[in-house]
C-alpha positions as CSV (number, residue, x, y, z in Angstrom):
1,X,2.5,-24.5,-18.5
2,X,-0.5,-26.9,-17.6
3,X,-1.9,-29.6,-19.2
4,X,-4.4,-27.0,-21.1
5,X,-1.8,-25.1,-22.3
6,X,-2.7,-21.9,-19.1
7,X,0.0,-20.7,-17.5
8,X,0.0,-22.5,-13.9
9,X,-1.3,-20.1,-10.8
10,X,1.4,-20.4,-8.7
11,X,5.0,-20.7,-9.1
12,X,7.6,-23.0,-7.0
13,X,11.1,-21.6,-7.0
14,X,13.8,-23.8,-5.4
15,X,17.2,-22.1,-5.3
16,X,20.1,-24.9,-4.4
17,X,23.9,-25.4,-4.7
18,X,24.8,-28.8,-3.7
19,X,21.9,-30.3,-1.7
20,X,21.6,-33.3,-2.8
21,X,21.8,-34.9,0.8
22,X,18.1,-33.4,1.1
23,X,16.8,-32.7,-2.4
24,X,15.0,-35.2,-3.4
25,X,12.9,-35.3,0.3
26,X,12.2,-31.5,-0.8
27,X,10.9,-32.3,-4.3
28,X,8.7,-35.2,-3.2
29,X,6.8,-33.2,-0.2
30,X,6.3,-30.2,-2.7
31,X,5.3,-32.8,-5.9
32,X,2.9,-34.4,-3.1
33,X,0.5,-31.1,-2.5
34,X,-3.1,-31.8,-2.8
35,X,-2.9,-28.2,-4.8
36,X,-1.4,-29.3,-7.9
37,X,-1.9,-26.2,-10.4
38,X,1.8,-25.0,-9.9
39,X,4.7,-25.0,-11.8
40,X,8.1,-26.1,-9.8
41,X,11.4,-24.4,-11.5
42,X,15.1,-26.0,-9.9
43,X,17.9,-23.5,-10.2
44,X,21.0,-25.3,-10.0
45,X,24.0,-22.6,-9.2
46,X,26.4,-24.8,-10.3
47,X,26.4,-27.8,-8.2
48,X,29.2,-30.2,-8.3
49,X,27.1,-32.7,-6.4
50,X,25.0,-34.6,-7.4
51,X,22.1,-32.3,-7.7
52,X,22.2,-32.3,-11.7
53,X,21.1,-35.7,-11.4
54,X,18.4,-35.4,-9.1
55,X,17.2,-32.3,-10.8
56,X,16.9,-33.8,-14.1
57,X,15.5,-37.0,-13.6
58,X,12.3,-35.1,-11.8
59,X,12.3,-32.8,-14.6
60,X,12.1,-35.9,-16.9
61,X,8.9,-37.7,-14.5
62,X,7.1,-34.6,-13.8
63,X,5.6,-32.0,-16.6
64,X,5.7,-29.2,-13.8
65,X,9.2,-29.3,-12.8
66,X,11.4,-27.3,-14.9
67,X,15.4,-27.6,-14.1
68,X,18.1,-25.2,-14.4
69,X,21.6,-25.2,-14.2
70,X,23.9,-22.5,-14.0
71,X,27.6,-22.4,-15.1
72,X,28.9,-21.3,-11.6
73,X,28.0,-20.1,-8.7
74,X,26.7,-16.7,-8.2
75,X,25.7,-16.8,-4.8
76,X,21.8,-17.5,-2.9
77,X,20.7,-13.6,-3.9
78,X,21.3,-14.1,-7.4
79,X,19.9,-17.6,-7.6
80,X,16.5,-16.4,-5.8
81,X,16.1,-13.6,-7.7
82,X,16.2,-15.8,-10.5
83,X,13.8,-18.3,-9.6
84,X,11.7,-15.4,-9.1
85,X,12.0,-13.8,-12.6
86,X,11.0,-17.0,-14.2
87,X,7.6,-17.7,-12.7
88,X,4.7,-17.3,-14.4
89,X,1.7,-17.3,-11.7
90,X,0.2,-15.0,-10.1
91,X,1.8,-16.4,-6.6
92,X,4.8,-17.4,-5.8
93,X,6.5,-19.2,-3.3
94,X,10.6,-19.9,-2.5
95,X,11.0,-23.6,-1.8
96,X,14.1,-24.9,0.0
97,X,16.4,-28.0,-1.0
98,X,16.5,-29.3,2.7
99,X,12.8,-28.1,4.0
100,X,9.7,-30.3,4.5
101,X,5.9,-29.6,4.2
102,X,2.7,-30.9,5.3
103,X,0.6,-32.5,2.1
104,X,-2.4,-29.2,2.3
105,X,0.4,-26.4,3.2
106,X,0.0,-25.2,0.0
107,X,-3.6,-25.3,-0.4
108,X,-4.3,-24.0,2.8
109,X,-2.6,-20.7,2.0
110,X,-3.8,-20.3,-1.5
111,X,-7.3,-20.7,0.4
112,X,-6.7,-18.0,2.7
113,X,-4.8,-15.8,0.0
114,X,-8.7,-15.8,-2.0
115,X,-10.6,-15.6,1.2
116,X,-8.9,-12.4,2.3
117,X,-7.7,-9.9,-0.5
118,X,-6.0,-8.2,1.4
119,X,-3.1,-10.4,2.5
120,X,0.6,-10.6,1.3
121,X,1.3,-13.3,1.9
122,X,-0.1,-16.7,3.6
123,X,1.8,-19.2,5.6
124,X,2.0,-21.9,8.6
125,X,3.7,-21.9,12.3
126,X,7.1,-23.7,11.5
127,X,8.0,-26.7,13.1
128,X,12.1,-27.4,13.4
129,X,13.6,-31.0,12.1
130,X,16.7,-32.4,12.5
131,X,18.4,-34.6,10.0
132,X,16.4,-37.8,10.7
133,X,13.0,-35.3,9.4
134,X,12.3,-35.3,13.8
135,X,10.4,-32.5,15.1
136,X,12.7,-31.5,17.0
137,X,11.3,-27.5,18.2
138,X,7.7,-26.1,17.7
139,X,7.7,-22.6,17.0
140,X,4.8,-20.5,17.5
141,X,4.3,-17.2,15.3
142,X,3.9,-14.1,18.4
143,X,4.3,-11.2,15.4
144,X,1.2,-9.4,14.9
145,X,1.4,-9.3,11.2
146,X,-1.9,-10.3,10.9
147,X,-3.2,-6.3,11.7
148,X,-4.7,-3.5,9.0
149,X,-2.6,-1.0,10.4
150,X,1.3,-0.8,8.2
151,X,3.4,0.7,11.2
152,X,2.1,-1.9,13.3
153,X,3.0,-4.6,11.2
154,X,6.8,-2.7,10.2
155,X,7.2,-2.2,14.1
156,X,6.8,-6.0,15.0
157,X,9.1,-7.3,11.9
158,X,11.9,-4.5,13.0
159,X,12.2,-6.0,16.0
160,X,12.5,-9.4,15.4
161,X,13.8,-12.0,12.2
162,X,10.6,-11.9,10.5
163,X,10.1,-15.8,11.1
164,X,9.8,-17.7,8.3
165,X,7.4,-15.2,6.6
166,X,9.6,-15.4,3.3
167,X,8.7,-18.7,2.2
168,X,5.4,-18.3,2.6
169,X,2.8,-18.1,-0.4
170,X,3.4,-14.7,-1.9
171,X,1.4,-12.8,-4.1
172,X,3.4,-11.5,-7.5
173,X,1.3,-8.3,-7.6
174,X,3.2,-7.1,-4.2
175,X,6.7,-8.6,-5.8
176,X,6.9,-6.9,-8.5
177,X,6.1,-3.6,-6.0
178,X,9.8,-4.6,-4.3
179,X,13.3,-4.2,-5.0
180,X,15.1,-7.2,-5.4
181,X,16.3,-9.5,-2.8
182,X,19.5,-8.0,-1.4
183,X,23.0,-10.1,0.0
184,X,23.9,-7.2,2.0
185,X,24.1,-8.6,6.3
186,X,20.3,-9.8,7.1
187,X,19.3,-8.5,3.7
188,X,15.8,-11.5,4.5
189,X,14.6,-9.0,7.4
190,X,14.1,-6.2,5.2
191,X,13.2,-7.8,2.1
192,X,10.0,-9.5,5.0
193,X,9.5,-5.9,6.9
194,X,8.9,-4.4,3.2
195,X,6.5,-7.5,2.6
196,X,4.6,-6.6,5.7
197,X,4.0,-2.6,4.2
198,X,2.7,-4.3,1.1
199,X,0.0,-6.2,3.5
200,X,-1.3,-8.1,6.1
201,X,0.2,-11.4,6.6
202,X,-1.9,-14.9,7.5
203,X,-0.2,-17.6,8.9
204,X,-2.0,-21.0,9.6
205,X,-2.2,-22.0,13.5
206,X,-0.8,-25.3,12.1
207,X,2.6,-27.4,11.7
208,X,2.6,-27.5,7.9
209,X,6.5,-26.4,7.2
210,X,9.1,-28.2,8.9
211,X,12.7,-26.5,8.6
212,X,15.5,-28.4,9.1
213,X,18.2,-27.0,10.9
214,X,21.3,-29.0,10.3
215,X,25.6,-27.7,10.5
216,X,25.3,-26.6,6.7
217,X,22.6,-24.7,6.3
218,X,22.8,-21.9,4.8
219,X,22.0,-19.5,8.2
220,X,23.8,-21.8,10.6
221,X,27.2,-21.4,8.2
222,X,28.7,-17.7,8.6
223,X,26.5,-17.2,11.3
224,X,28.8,-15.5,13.3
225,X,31.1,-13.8,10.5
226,X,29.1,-11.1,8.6
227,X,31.3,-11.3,5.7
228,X,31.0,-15.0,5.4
229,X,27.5,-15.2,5.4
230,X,26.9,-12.2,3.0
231,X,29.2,-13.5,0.1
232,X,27.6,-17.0,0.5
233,X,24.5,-14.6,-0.8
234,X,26.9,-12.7,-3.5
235,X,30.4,-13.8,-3.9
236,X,31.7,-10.5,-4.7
237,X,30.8,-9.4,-1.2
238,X,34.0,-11.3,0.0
239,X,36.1,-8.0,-1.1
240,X,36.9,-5.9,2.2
241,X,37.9,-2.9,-0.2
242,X,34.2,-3.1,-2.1
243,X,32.7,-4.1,0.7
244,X,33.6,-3.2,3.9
245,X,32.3,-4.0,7.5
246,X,30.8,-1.0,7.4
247,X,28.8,-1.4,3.9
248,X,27.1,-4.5,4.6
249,X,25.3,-3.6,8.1
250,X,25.0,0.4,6.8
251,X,22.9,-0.9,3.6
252,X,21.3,-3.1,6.4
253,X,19.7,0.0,7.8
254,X,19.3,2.0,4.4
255,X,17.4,-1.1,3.7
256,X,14.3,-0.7,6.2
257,X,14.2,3.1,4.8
258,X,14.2,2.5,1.2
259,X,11.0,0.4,1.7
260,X,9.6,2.8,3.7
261,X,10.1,5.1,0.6
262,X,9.0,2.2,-2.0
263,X,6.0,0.9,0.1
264,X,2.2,2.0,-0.6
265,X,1.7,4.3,2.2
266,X,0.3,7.8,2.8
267,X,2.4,10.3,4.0
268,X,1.7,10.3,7.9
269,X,2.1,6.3,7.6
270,X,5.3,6.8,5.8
271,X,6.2,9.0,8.8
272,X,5.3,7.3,11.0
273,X,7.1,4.7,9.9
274,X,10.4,6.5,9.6
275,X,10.4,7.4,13.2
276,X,9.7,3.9,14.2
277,X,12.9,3.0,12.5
278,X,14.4,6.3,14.1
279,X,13.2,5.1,17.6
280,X,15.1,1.0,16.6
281,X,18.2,2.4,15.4
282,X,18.8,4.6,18.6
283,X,17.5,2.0,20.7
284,X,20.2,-0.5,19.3
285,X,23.3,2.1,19.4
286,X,21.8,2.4,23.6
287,X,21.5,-1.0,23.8
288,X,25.6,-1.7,22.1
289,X,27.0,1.0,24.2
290,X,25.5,0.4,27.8
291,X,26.0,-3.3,27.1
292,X,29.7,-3.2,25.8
293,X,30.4,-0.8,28.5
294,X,29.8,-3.3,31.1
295,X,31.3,-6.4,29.0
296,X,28.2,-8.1,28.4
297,X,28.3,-7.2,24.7
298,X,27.5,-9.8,21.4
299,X,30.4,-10.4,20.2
300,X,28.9,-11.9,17.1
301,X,27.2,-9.1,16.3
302,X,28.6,-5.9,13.9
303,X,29.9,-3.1,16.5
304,X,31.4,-0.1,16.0
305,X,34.3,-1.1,17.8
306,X,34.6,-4.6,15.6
307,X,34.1,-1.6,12.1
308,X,36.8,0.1,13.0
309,X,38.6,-3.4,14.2
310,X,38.2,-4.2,10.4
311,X,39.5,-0.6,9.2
312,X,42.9,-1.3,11.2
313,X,43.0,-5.1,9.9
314,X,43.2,-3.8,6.2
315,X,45.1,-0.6,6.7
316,X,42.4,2.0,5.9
317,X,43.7,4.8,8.0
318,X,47.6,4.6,6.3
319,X,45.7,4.5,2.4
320,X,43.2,7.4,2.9
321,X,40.2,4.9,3.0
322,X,38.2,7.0,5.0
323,X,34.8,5.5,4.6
324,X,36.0,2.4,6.5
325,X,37.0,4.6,9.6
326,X,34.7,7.9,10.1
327,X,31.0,6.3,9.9
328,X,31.9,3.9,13.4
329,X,34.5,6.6,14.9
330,X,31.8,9.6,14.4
331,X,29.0,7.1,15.8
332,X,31.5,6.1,18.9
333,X,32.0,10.2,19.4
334,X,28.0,10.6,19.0
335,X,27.8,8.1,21.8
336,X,29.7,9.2,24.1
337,X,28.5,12.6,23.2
338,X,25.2,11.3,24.8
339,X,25.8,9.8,27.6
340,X,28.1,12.7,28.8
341,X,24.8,14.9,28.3
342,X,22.9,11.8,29.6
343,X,25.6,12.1,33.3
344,X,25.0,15.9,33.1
345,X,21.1,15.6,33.1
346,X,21.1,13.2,36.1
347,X,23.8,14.9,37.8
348,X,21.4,18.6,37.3
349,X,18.5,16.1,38.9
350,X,19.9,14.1,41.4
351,X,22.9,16.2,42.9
352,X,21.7,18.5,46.0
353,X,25.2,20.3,45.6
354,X,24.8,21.4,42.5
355,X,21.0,22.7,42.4
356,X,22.6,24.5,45.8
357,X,25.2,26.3,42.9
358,X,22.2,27.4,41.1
């Protein structure tokens, strides 16, 4: 609450599990903001750091900040969904324990947020620090999030990670329109593609948040190992029987459609939408096939071939577990399905001998 008693207008929520190497750097840039009419709430999820410390004693110098501890830890989803259900303003914004920002980030967004009704959300270009606070990488926002039109906006999120649109300054309004945020693999790009059906986004043509990228954090660390990464977000995600390979990208996917489904639209923007997400799926399965076929595949990135890799690892085929096996096996046979129509089409176009048959 403020000093007259009103709840504040916008909410701070800073999830963290043992950042106390950059906590206190965090608290002081956000407890520094020429906007002051916010309320700052610390959920601990079970730190055995010294994070409890550091949490408290700003609790105890500064009436806004409200900390939080939690007996264990229940992974990032659940501790940002909880920051989330506490706040009390009418905007909200996810803090981070080992992000800087500029002194006027936040009041720069809140004045664009009253300028422009219209908007989801507001933010800044994102600068990159190391873990000296250098700039180390300046990173210029190229998604045109910034349009009227919902496809549009849906389109230039699917095909890309959505920046750092997520921790900008969010109004609760469109929030409470969403699901909850999600731990299932890159669960953030479609919690920020059904932001941008809610509304345009602004972002500031400024350096005012400053990400620091260092060998823990959080999206460096399971980078390259789906399951890792997802049950940092939800430790029960660490069960290959519960949740296989083949769960955490498929929900990936079902993700972008149920927002579609959520989302304000009309019915021909809701269609339209659907078939853009039509057109990204096919364009990735093209994309995995033609580029595994001549070795030049990601091999950090979910594949069929690495799904039913997994199914083998566990013994799915032997037990009966057939939903580990027949989603990537009846993708591979769709595949190759199309390309063999794909070599007949050319070959009816390009051969002389056969149109001669004809």
């Amino acid at each position: 609450m403020s000093a007259t008693g009103a709840a504040p207008r916008l909410t701070l929520g800073l999830p963290v599990y043992n950042g106390n190497r950059f906590l206190a750097q965090s608290l002081d840039a956000l407890l520094a903001q020429t906007y002051t009419d916010f309320e700052l709430i610390i959920s601990d999820n079970g730190s055995t750091d010294r994070t409890p410390e550091i949490g408290k004693h700003y609790q105890s110098v500064d009436p806004r900040v409200r900390y939080v501890r939690h007996d264990q830890n229940r992974g990032s989803t659940f501790n940002h969904n909880f920051v989330l259900g506490q706040a009390q303003g009418e905007l909200f914004k996810w803090g981070s324990d080992d992000d800087l920002y500029a002194p006027d980030l936040l009041q720069r967004c809140i004045d664009a947020l009253d300028s422009l009704p219209d908007l989801a959300l507001a933010h800044s270009w994102t600068a990159f620090i190391d873990e000296d606070s250098k700039i180390t990488e300046r990173s210029h926002y190229g998604l045109t999030t910034d349009v009227a039109d919902p496809v549009e906006r849906f389109r230039s999120v699917l095909y890309t990670d959505g920046g750092d649109d997520m921790y900008g300054v969010i109004r609760m309004s469109v929030l409470r329109q969403m699901a909850p945020f999600n731990s299932y693999h890159w669960a953030d790009r479609t919690f920020v593609a059904e932001l941008a059906l809610h509304g345009p986004f602004h972002n500031e043509s400024d350096f005012l948040y400053f990400r620091r990228d260092h060998p823990m954090r959080t999206s460096r660390v399971g980078r390259n190992n789906i399951r890792l990464r997802c049950s940092r977000l939800d430790p029960a995600r660490a069960n290959r029987w519960r949740h296989p390979l083949v769960r955490l990208t498929g929900e990936y996917v079902l993700g972008f459609a149920s927002a579609i489904q959520r989302a304000p639209l009309s019915a021909r923007d809701r269609r339209r939408c659907m078939k853009e997400l039509a057109v990204w799926l096919a364009s990735h399965a093209f994309q995995e096939a033609t580029l595994s076929f001549v070795g030049l595949g990601d091999p950090f990135q979910p594949s069929w071939g690495q799904l039913l890799n997994a199914a083998e690892d566990v013994g799915a085929a032997n037990l009966g577990a057939w939903w580990y096996f027949v989603p990537p096996g009846a993708c591979i046979v769709l595949v190759v399905f199309a390309f063999t129509l794909l070599g007949t089409a050319l070959d009816d176009l390009l051969n002389p001998r056969r149109r001669e048959r004809r």
